[in-house]
N, C-alpha and C positions, 0 to 999 in steps of 0.2 A: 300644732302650730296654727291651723285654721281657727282653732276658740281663740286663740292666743290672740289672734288679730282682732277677732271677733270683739273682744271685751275690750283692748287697749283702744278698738276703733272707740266705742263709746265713753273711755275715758277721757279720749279727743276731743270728742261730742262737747263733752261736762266742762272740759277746760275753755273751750271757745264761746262757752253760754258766761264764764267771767271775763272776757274781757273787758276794761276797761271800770271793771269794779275791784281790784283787789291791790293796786299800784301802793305803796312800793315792793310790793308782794309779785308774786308771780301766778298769771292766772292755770291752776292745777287741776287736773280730773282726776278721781279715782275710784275704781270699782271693784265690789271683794266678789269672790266667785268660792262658790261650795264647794266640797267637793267630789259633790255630784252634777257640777257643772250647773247651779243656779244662781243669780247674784241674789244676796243679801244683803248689799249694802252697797249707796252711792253717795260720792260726796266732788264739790266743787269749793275753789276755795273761797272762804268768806273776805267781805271786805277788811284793811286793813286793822288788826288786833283782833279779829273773830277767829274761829277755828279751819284750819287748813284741810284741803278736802280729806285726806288721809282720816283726821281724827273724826269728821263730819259723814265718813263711809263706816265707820269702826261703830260710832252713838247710832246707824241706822241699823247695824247690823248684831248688835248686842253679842249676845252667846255663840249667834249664828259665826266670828269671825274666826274660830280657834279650828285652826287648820285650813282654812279659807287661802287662796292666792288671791293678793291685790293686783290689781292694774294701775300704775298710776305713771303718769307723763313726765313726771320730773320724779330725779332723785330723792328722796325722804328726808327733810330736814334731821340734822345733827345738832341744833345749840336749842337755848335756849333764848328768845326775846319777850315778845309780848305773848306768845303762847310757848308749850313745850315741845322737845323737839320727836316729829313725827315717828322718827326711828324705834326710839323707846315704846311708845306710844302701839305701835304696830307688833314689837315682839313680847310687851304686856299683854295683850289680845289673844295671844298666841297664833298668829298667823305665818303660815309654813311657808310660805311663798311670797316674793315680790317681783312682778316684772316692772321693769323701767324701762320709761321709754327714751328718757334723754340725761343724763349726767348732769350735777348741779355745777356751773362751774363760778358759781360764789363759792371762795372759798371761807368766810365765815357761815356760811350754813352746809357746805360738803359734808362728806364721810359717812350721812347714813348707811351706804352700802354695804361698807366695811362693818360698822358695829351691829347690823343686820344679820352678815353673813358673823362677824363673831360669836353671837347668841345661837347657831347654829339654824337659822334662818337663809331658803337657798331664795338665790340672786343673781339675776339676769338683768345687763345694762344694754339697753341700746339694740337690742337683737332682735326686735317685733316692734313693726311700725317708727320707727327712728325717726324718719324726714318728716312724717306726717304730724308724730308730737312735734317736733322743733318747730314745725310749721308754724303749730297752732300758738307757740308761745314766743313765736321768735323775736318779735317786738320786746318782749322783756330781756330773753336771752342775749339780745344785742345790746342791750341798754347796758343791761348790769355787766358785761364782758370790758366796753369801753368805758364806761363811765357818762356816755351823753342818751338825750333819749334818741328812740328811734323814730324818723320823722318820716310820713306819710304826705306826699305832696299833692293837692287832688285841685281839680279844676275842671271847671267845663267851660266846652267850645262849641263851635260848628266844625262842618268836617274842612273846612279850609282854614280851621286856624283861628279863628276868631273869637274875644270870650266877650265883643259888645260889639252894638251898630257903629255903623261915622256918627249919627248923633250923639254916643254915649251910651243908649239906654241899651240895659242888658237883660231886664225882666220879663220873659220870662226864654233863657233859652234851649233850655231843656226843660222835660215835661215835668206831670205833679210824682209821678210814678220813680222818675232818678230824685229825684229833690227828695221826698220822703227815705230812697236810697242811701242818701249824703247822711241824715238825720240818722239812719242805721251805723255810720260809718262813727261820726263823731259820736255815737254812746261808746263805740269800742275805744276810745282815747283819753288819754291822762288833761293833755290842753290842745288847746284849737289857736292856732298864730295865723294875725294879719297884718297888713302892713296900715301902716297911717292912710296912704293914699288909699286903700279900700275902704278904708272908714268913712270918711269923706266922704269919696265919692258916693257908697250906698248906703253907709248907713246899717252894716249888718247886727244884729242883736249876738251871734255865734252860739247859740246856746241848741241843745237838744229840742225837740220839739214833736210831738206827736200830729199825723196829717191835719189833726182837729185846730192844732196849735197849741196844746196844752206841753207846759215845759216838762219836762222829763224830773221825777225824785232826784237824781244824780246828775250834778252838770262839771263839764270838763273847766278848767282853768283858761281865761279866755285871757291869752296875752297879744300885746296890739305892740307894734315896733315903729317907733316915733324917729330913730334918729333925733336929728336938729330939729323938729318938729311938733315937738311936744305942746309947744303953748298953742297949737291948733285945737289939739284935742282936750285943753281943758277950757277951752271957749264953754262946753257944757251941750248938754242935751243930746248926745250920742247915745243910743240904745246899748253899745256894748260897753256903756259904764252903768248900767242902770243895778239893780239889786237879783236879775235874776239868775247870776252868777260870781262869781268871784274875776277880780280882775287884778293883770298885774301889765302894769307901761315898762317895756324896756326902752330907756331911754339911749341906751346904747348902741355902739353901732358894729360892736364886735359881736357878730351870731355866735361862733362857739364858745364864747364865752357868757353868752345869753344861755344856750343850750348846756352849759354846765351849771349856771345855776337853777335850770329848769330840774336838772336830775337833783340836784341837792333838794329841791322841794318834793322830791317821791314823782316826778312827771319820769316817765319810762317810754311813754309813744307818745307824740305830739303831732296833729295832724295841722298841717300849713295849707290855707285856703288865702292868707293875704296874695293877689294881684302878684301881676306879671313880672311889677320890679322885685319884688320883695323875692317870688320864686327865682328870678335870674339867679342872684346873689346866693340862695343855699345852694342853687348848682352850682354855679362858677366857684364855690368855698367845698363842691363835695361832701355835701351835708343833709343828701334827700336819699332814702332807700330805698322808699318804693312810690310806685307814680299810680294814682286812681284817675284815669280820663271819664267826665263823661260826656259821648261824643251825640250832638243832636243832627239828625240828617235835615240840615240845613244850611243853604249857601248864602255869604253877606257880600262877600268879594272886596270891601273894607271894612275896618274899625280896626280896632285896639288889638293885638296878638294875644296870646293865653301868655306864652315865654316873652321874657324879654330880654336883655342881653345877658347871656351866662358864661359870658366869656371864651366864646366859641364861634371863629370865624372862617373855617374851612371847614368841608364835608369830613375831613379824616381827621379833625379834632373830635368831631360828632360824639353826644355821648349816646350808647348804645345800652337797649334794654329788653331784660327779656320777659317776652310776655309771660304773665303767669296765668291766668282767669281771661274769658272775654264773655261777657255776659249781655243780654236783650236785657232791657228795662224798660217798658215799655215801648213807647218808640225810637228810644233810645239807646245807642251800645254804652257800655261800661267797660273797660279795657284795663286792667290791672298789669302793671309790670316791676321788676326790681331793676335797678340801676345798678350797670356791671362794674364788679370791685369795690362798691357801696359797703 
């Protein structure tokens, strides 16, 4: 059981090094182990229509995989799409073992376990490392379960509250050390949503960006929510219409039904950085899963609040979360939580 850990922890590793590259895919780790207890082969899954880690563990590990036990975080795909399905794939190889770490519960790509264990291939679901795979992939595993993506709501403040002075200006409130952080956050994401009035008012580009400023190969879908407001933002000359990403205006003003067509376009995690009103409304709609603060030890004692009204006016309405992560960035805390019943 200790290798057991040991390998699935690293196919953990592999799954969380795709985030935010593999949508509408599920980001997967897998690792074959000999057995003589050596790996021979790893794989992570490739961006959408490339090879899923499973068969990208199997081409590192050639000869080496015939009798090999895999590690792999999700279930082994069953069908056939734009590649074939892992399952085959794995008992062509001849590999005597699979452990799983979490159950597929799409069910048009389920049942590799089964046609696994029918080839006379043994099979282990869910019983080494469980919470820790779902962890790593839970953004997708929520998406593809309901049908919306999984939204990340992130914002930075001062530790009273605050995400701008009384005059407005908000630059800089937090240091280069969480800012860079943010830029880690949004590579792991399918799109990045803000509200019209954040546009406006800063003028953000939302795009990935390296501390140099260099844009990142891969950038997230940058959706901006105009409401009645749209002919503000095609005045023109806003950075986040420019070419260094893809842009989509919902002009609507119904979110879940923005965030259903966000899924139809392959978005699985969507990280919400638009302003206070915009974040009010996914909480008052119960549409934010998990919350990234980052908090600067600085006091303004006015301006503009990080929330704004979310529909919630007594303490015992309160929505309550639990911390997951609390992390220093430089002189800055980072405080991750999930929002309860989310």
């Amino acid at each position: 059981m200790a290798d057991d850990e040991t390998f699935m922890r690293r196919a953990i590793e592999l799954a969380r090094l795709s985030l935010g590259e593999t949508s509408p895919n599920p980001n997967v780790g897998c690792v074959l182990v000999a057995p003589d207890g050596q790996i021979v082969g790893e794989g992570r899954t490739a961006p959408a229509g490339g090879p899923h880690a499973e068969v990208r563990a199997l081409l590192a590990a050639g000869g080496q995989a015939r009798g090999a036990t895999a590690y792999v975080t999700l279930e082994p795909c069953d069908h056939t799409g734009r590649t074939g399905p892992c399952s085959r794939a794995l008992i062509a190889a001849g590999v005597a073992r699979v452990v799983v770490g979490v159950a597929d519960p799409n069910p048009v790509a389920a049942g590799g376990a089964e046609t696994l264990r029918a080839a006379g291939v043994a099979v282990e679901v869910g019983s080494v490392l469980h919470e820790p795979a779902r962890d790593a992939m839970e953004g997708w595993l929520t998406a593809v379960t309901r049908g919306t993506p999984y939204v990340i709501w992130k914002f930075a403040a001062t530790l009273d509250g605050r995400s701008a002075a009384a005059d407005g200006t908000s630059k800089w409130i937090t240091s280069p050390d969480a800012r860079a952080d943010v830029h880690r956050l949004r590579a792991g994401v399918d799109a990045i949503i803000a509200g019209i009035g954040t546009v406006l008012a800063d003028d953000p580009q939302l795009t990935v960006r390296s501390p140099q400023g260099v844009l990142a190969e891969r950038q997230p879908l940058r959706v901006v929510v105009t409401g009645e407001r749209g002919a503000e933002l095609e005045r023109g000359g806003f950075r986040v219409m420019d070419r260094a990403a893809a842009t989509w205006v919902a002009r609507g003003g119904d979110l879940p039904a923005m965030l259903r067509e966000l899924y139809a376009r392959g978005v699985r995690v969507a990280l919400l950085e638009g302003g206070p009103t915009l974040a009010g409304a996914f909480l008052a709609a119960g549409l934010v899963d998990r919350v990234v603060a980052y908090l600067a030890p600085k006091l303004l004692g006015a301006g503009p609040a990080a929330l704004g009204f979310a529909g919630i006016s007594s303490i015992a309405e309160a929505l309550t979360l639990d911390v997951v992560d609390l992390a220093r960035i430089g002189p800055d805390v980072r405080l991750t939580a999930t929002v309860k019943g989310a």
